[in-house]
mmCIF file of the N, C-alpha and C atoms, coordinates in Angstrom:
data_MODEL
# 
_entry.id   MODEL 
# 
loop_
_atom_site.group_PDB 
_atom_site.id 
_atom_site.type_symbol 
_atom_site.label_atom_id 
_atom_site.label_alt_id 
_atom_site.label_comp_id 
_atom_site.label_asym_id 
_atom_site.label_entity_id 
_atom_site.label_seq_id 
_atom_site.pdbx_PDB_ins_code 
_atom_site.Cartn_x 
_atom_site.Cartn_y 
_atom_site.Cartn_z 
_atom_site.occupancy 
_atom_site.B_iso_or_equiv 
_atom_site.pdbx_formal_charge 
_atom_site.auth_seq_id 
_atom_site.auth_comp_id 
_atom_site.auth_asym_id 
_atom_site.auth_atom_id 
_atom_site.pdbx_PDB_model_num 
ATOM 1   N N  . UNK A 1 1  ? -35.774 -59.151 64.922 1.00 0.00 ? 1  UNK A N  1 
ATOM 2   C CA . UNK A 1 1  ? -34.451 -58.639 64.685 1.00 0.00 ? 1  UNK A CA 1 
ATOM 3   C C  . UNK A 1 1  ? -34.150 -58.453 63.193 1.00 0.00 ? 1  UNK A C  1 
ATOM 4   N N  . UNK A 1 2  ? -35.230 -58.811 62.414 1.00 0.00 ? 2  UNK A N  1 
ATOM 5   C CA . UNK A 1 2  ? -34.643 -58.770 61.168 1.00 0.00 ? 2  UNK A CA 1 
ATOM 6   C C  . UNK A 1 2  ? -35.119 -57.293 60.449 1.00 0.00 ? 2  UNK A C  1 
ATOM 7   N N  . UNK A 1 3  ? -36.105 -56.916 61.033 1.00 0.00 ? 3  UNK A N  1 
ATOM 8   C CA . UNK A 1 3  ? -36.704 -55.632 60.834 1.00 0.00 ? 3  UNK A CA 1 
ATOM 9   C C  . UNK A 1 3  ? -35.761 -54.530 60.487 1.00 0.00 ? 3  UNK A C  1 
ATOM 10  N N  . UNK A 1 4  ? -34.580 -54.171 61.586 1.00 0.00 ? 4  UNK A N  1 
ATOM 11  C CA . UNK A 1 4  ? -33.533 -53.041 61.533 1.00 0.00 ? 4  UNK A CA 1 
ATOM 12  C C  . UNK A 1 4  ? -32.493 -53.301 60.326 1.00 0.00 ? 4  UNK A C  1 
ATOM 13  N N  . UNK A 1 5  ? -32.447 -54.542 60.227 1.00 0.00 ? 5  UNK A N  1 
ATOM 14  C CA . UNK A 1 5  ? -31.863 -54.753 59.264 1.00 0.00 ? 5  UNK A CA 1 
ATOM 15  C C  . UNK A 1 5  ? -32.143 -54.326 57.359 1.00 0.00 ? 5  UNK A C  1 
ATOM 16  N N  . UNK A 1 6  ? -33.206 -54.631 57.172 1.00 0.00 ? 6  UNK A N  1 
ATOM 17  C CA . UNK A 1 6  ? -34.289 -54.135 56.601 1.00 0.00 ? 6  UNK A CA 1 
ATOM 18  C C  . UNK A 1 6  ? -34.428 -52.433 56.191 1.00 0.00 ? 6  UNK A C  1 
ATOM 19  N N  . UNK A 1 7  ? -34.505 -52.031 57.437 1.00 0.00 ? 7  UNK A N  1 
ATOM 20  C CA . UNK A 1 7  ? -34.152 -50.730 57.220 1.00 0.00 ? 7  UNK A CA 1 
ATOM 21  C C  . UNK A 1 7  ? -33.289 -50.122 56.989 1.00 0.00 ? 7  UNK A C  1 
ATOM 22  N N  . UNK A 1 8  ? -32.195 -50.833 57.526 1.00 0.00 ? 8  UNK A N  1 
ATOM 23  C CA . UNK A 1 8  ? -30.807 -50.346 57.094 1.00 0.00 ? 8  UNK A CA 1 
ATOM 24  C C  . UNK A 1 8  ? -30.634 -50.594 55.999 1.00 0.00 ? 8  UNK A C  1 
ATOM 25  N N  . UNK A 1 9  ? -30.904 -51.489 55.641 1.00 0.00 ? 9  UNK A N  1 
ATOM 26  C CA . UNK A 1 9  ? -30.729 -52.296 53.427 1.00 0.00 ? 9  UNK A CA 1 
ATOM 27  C C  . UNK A 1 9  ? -31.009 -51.176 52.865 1.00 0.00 ? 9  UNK A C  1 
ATOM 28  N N  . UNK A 1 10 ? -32.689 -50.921 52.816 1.00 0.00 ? 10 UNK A N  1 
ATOM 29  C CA . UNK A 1 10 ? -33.242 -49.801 52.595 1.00 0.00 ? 10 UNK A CA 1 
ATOM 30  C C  . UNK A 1 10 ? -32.902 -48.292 52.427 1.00 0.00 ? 10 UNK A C  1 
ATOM 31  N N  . UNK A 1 11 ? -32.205 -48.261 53.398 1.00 0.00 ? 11 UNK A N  1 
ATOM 32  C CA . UNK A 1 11 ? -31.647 -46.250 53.911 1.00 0.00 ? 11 UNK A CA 1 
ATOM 33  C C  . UNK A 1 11 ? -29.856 -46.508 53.111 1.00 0.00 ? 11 UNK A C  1 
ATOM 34  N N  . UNK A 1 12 ? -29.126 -47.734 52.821 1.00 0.00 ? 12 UNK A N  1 
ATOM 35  C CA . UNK A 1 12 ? -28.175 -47.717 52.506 1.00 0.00 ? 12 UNK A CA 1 
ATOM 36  C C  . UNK A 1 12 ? -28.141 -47.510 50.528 1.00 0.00 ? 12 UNK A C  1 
ATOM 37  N N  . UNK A 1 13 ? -29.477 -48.420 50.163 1.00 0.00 ? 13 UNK A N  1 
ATOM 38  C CA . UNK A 1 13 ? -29.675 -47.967 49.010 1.00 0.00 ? 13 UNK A CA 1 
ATOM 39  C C  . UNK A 1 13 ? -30.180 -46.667 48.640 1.00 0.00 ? 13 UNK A C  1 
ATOM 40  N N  . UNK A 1 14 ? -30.542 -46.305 49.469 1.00 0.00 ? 14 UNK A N  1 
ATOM 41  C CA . UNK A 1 14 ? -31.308 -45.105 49.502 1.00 0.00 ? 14 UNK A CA 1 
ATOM 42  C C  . UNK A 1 14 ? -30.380 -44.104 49.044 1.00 0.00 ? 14 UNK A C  1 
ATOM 43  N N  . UNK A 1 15 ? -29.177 -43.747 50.506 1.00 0.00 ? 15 UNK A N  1 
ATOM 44  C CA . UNK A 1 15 ? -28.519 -43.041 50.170 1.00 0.00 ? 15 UNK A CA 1 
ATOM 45  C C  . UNK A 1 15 ? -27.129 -42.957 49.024 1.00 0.00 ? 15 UNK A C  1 
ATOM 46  N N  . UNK A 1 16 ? -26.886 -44.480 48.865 1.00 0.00 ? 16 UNK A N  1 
ATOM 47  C CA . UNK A 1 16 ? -26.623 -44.846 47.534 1.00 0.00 ? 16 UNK A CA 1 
ATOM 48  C C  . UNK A 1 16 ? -26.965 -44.286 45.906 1.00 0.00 ? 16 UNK A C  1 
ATOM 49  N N  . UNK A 1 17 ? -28.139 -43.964 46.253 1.00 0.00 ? 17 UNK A N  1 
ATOM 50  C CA . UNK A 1 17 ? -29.021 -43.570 45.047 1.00 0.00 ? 17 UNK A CA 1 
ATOM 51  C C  . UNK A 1 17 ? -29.070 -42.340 45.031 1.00 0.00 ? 17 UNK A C  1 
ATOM 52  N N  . UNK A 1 18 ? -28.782 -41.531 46.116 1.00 0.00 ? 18 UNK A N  1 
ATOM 53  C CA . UNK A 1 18 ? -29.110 -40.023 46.098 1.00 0.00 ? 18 UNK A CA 1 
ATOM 54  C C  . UNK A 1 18 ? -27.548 -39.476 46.226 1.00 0.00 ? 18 UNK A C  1 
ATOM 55  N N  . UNK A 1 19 ? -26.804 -40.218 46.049 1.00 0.00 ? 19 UNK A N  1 
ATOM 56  C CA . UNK A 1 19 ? -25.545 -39.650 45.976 1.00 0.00 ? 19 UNK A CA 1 
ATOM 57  C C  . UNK A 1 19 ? -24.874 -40.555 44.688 1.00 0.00 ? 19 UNK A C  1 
ATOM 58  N N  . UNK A 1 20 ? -24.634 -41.637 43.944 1.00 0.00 ? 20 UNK A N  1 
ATOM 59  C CA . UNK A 1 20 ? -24.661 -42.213 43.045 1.00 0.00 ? 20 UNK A CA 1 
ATOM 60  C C  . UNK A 1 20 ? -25.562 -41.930 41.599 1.00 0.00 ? 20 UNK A C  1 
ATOM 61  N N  . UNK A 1 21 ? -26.379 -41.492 41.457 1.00 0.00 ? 21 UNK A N  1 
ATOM 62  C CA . UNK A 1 21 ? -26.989 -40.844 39.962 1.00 0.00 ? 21 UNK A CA 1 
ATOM 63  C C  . UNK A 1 21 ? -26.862 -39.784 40.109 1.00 0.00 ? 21 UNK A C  1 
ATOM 64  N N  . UNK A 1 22 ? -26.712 -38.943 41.019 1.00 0.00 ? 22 UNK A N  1 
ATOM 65  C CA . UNK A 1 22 ? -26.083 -37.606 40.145 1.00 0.00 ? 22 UNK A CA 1 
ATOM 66  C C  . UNK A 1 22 ? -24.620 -37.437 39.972 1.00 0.00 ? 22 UNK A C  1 
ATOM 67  N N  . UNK A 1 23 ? -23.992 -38.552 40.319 1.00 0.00 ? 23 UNK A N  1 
ATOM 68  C CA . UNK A 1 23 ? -22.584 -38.471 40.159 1.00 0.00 ? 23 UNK A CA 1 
ATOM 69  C C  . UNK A 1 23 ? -22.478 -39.156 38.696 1.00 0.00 ? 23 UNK A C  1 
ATOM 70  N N  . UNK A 1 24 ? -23.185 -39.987 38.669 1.00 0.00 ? 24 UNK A N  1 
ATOM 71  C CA . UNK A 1 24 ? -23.073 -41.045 37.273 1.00 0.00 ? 24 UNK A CA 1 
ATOM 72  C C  . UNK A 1 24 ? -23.772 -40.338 35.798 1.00 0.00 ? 24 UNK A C  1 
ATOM 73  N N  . UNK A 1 25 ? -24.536 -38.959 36.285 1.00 0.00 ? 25 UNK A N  1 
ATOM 74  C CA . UNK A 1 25 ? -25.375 -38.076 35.246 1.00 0.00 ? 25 UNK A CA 1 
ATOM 75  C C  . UNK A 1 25 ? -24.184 -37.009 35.269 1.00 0.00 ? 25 UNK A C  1 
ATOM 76  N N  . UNK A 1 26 ? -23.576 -37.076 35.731 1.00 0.00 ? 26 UNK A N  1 
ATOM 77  C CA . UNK A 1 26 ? -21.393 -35.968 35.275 1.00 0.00 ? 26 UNK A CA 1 
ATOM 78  C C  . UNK A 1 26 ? -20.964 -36.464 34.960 1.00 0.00 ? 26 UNK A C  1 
ATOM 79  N N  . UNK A 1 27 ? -20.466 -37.423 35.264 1.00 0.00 ? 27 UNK A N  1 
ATOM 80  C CA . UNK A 1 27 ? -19.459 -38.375 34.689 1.00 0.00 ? 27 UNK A CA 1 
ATOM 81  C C  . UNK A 1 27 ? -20.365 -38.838 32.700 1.00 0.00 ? 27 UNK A C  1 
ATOM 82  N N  . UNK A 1 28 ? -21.581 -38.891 32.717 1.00 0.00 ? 28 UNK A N  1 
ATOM 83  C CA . UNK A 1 28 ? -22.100 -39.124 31.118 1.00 0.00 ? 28 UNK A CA 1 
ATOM 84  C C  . UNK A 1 28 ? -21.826 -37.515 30.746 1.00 0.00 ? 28 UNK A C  1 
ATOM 85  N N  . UNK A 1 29 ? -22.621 -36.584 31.152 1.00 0.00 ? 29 UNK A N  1 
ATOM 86  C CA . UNK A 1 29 ? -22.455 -34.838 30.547 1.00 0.00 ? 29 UNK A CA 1 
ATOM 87  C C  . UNK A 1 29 ? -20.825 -34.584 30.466 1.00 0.00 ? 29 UNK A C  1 
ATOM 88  N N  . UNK A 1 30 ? -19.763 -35.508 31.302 1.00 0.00 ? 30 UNK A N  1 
ATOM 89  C CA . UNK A 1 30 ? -18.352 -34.480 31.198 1.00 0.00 ? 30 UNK A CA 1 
ATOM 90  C C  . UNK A 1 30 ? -18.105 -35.637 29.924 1.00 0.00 ? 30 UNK A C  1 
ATOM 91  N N  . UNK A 1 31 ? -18.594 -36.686 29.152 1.00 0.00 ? 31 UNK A N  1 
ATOM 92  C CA . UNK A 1 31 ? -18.134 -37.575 28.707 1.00 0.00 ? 31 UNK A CA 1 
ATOM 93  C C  . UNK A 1 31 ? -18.669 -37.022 27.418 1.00 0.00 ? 31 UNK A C  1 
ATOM 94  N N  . UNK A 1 32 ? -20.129 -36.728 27.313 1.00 0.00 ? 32 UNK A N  1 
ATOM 95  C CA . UNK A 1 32 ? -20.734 -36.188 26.270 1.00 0.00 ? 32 UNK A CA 1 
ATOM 96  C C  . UNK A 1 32 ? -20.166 -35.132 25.503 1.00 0.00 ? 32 UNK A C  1 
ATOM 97  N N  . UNK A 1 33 ? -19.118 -33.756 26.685 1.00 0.00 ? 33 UNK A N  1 
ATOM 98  C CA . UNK A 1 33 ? -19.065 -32.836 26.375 1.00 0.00 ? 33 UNK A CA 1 
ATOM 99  C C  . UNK A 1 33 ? -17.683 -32.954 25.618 1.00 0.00 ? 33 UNK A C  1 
ATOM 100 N N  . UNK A 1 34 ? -16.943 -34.007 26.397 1.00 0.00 ? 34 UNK A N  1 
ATOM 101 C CA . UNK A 1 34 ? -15.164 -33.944 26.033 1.00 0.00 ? 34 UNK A CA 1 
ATOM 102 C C  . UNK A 1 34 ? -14.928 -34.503 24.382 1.00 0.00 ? 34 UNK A C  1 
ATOM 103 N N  . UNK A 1 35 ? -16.466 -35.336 24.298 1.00 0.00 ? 35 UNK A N  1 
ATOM 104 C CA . UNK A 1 35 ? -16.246 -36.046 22.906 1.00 0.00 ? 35 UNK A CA 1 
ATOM 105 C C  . UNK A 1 35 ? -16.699 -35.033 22.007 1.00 0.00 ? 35 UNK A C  1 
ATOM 106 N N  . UNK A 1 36 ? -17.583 -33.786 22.089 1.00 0.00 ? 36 UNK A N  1 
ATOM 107 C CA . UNK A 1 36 ? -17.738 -32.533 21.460 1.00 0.00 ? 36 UNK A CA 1 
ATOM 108 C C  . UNK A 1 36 ? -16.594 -32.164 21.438 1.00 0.00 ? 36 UNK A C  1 
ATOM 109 N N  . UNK A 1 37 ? -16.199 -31.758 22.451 1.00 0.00 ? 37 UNK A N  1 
ATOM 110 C CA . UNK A 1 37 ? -14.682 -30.687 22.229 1.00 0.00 ? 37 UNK A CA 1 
ATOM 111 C C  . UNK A 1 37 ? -13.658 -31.491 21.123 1.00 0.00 ? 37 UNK A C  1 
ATOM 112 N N  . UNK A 1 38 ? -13.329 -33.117 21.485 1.00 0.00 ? 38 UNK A N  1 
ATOM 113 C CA . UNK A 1 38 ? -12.271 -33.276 20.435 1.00 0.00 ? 38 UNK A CA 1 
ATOM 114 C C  . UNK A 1 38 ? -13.122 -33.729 18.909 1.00 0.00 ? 38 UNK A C  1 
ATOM 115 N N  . UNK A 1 39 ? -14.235 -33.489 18.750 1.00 0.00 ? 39 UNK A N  1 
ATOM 116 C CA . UNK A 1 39 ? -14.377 -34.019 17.501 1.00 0.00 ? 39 UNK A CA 1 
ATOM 117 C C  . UNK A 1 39 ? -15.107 -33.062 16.786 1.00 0.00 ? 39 UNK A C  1 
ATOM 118 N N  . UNK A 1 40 ? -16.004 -31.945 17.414 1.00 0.00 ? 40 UNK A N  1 
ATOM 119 C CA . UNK A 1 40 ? -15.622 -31.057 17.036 1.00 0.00 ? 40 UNK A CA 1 
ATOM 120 C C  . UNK A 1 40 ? -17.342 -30.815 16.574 1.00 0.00 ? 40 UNK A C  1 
# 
């Protein structure tokens, strides 16, 4: 029984990861870009 569990850990980081770094690689580029715009 501990097996599914396992997999689920697994597929939850998983999809964690494939929806979490490309959100966290915008959030640095809109951060990178806004500190261009006000400073110039």
């Amino acid at each position: 029984m501990t097996e599914p569990t396992n997999n689920r850990t697994a597929l939850t980081v998983a999809v964690w990861a494939w929806v979490g770094l490309p959100f966290a690689y915008g959030v640095y580029e809109l951060i990178r870009k806004a500190t261009q715009l006000f400073t110039g």
